[in-house]
N, C-alpha and C positions, 0 to 999 in steps of 0.2 A: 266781807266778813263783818260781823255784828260782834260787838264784845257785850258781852254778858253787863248787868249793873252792878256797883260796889266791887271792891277788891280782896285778894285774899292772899294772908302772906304760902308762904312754903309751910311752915308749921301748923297751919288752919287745914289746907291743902292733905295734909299728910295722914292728918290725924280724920280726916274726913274717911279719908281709903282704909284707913287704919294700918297704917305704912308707917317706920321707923325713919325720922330722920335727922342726918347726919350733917349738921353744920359745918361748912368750912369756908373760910375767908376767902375772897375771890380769887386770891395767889395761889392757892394749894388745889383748885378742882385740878388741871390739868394735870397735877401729880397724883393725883385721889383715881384721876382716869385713865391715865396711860398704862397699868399693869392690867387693865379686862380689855383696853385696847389690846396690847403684845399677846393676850391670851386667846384673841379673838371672841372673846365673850361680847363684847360693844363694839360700835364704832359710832362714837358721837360726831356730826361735824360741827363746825365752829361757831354756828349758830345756833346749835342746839347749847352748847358751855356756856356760850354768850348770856341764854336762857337763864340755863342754872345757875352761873353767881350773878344775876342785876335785875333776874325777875322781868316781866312786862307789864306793862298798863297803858290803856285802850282808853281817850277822850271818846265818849260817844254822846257827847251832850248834844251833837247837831240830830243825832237819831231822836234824842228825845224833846225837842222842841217841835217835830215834827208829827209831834202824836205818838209816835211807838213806842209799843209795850211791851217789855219784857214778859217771856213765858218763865223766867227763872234766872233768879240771881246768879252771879260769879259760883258763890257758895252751892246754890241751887242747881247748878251744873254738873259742878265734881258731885256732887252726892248721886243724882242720875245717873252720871256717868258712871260712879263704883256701883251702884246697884245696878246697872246692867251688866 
């Protein structure tokens, strides 16, 4: 895997999709999530939570000593992405 260039919080992220989002402090996802769990609406696993409260970010500076170029930033991604 390639990570994309430059980072992007959740609220950059969101408003990219044009998607509402809902802050909550890393304590409280698991309670935010478990009633669409019992509802069967989701079922997140623990790496996906892990996700949502601590975010990721990807060192690719060895990719880019190597010559490689990105076709599109972090940003430049999700926006691709929501218009597809």
């Amino acid at each position: 895997n390639v990570a994309g260039d430059g980072s992007l919080p959740w609220s950059e992220a969101c408003a990219i999709v044009g998607r509402r989002r809902f802050p909550l402090p890393p304590l409280l996802t698991q309670w935010a999530v478990e009633p669409l769990r019992i509802a069967r609406i989701i079922d997140l696993p623990p790496e996906i939570l892990s996700v949502l409260r601590y975010g990721r970010a990807v060192d690719n500076s060895a990719f880019k000593r190597t010559g490689f170029r990105y076709q599109y930033s972090t940003a430049g991604t999700v926006d691709a992405f929501a218009r597809s």
